[in-house]
C-alpha positions, 0 to 999 in steps of 0.5 A: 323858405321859397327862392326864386332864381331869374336868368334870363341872359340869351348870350351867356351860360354862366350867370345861370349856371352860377345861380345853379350852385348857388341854389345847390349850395341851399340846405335841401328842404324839409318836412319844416326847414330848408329851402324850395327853389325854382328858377324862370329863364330865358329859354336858351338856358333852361336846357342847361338848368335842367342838366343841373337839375333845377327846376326851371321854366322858360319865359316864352312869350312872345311879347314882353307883356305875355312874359311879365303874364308868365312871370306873374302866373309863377310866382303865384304859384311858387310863392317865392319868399324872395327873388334872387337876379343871377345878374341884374343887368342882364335883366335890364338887357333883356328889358325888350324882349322880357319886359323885366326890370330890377325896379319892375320886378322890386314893385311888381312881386313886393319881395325883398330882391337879391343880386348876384354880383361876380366882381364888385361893381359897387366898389368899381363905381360901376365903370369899367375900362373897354378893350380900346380905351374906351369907359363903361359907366352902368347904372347903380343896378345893385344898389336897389336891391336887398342883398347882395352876393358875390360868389366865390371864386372870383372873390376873397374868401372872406365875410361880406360887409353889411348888406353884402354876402361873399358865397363859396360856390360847390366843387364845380368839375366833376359835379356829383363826382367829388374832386379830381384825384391829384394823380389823375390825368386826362383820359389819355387816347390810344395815340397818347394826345393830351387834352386842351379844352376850350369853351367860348359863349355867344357874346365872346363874337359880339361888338356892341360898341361897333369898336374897330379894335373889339373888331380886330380882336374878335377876329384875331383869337382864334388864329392866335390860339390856334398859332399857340397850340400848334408851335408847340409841336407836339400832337394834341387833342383840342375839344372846342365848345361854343357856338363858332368853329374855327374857320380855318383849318387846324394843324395836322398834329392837332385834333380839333374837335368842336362841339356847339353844345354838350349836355351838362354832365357831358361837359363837366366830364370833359373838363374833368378830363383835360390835361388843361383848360385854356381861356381868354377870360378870367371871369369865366365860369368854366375857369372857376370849375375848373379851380373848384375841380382840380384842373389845371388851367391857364388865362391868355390875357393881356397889360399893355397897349401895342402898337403896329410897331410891338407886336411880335413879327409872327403875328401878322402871318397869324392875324393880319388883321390884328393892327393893335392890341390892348390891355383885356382880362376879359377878352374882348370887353378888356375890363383889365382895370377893372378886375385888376384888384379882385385877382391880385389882391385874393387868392383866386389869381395864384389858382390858375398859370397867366401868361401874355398872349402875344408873348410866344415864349411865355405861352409855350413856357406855360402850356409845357409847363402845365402838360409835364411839369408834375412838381408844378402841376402839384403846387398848382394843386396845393393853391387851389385846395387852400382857396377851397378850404377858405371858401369852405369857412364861409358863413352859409348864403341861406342865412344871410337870404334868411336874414334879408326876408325877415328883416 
């Protein structure tokens, strides 16, 4: 059986990176049996897919008519038995460029099409809460296709309904490596500075909505990650990657390294590694390997409205800018709403520490608690290994794309 994966997303990594495991999680194909994959995407990601060892090509027209003649020449040559959208709106999104749409590619091509789908959409009656208070209503894109899959995490580990398929993602961290061992640290330097990883995408810096509190806030994290690292007083080794260093400069206990980019398996090592991954964004992708790998991790996210009057006084010698704030899991698209029942109803919330991230004492209490609490460090641990053995029993997402070509 034949699978085409499409990414064409310019701004994020990770949906591709997503579509990866997924396709790593296929049975290999043999002499009769198993599964050929291949992937078309935007030519930003193809770097990476290549790093993950898919085969990919680029759709590098330069108008969305020589694309969709790209994308018609592959898969006259691939064959695919189906088309699987590692996210359907980011096929719509790249409409301008690529020429695509999920209508497009379903009467085109004449293949059943599948979506991957990371936090239910459906079920949220595609609308989402912003950062601000503003709604984002998305047009039933997943509703058009044949199937679709939710991969896990973020998801329950529990069987799909009909026309849904919830797919455990491979370990992700420390990818041909198996998991962390439960005793290994970071790979400590000579000076004994533990490791904070960080990563950022390309859309973390966009404001499409032109909101002046996305404004505020985009501006704002850096300076109050940084502030956070640095009161806890202690030497630490920041490795930064994504495309925006920090603009100011670091701490002097802190060792701030920033890296645009690193290949794949560079970057998996490096996760390995920390002492702990720190994020604003609870869907993030590297959070999820992180859970998978056996890394301590740690979500800053935000519940409430503050006004110029409850922010804390320490912040406006941080981020002055910063007049207000709002409640985000997703910084800064906020969607706190929206993902509030996927990570307190499933066991992916318990799989990483959460603290507020204007609430200085909780985020010192988490991160020291994350760095030397080894009793805790272990119960995290434990938590992870039970939602990796849930999502170990899940049915196999070959069967249920067996099941959506014949019919």
């Amino acid at each position: 059986m034949r699978v085409l994966f499409i990414a064409p997303s310019r701004l994020s990594r990770g949906d591709a990176t997503i579509a990866a495991d997924l396709a790593r999680g296929l049975p290999r194909p043999t002499y009769n049996s198993g599964f050929h994959v291949g992937f078309v995407a935007a030519a930003e990601a193809v770097p990476q897919l290549h790093d993950l060892g898919m085969p990919a090509l680029p759709l590098s027209g330069a108008t969305p008519a020589e694309n969709l003649t790209v994308l018609d020449r592959i898969v006259k040559g691939f064959g695919p038995d189906v088309l699987v959208l590692a996210d359907a709106y980011a096929v719509q999104q790249s409409n301008p460029w690529s020429g695509l749409t999920v209508g497009l590619l379903r009467e085109r091509y004449g293949r059943p099409v599948a979506g991957v789908d990371r936090l239910g959409w459906q079920a949220a009656g595609y609308t989402a809460d912003c950062y601000g208070g503003a709604q984002l209503h998305l047009p039933p894109l997943l509703d058009d296709c044949d199937l679709v899959i939710q991969p896990g995490p973020p998801h329950p580990a529990a069987p799909g309904t009909a026309g849904v398929a919830v797919a455990a993602l491979p370990p992700g961290g420390l990818r041909g490596g198996g998991l962390r061992d439960s005793g290994q640290r970071a790979d400590t330097a000579p000076d004994g500075r533990p490791t904070v990883f960080l990563v950022n995408s390309a859309w973390e810096y966009r404001n499409r909505q032109r909101s002046m509190p996305v404004a505020q806030l985009i501006d704002a994290l850096p300076a109050v990650l940084h502030s956070h690292l640095a009161a806890l007083g202690r030497p630490l080794r920041v490795v930064h990657v994504g495309p925006r260093r920090w603009r100011f400069t670091a701490a002097d206990h802190l060792d701030y390294q920033h890296f645009n980019r690193m290949p794949y398996a560079m970057f998996q090592a490096r996760l390995a590694a920390a002492d702990v991954f720190v994020t604003t964004n609870a869907l993030s992708m590297t959070l999820a390997q992180a859970v998978l790998g056996g890394v301590p991790a740690l979500l800053l996210d935000n519940h409430e409205r503050l006004g110029p009057d409850g922010l804390p006084g320490w912040l406006s010698g941080v981020a002055p800018q910063l007049r207000s704030a709002h409640p985000y899991r997703v910084a800064p698209l906020g969607w706190h709403d929206l993902l509030e029942p996927l990570l307190s109803a499933g066991p992916y919330g318990g799989c990483f520490a959460t603290a507020g991230i204007f609430d200085r004492t909780a985020v010192l209490d988490a991160l020291g608690t994350l760095l030397d609490d080894e009793p805790a460090r272990d119960a995290l641990r434990r938590r992870q290994s039970d939602y990796r053995a849930e999502l170990a029993g899940l049915p196999a997402v070959g069967d249920a794309l067996r099941a959506v070509v014949t019919g």
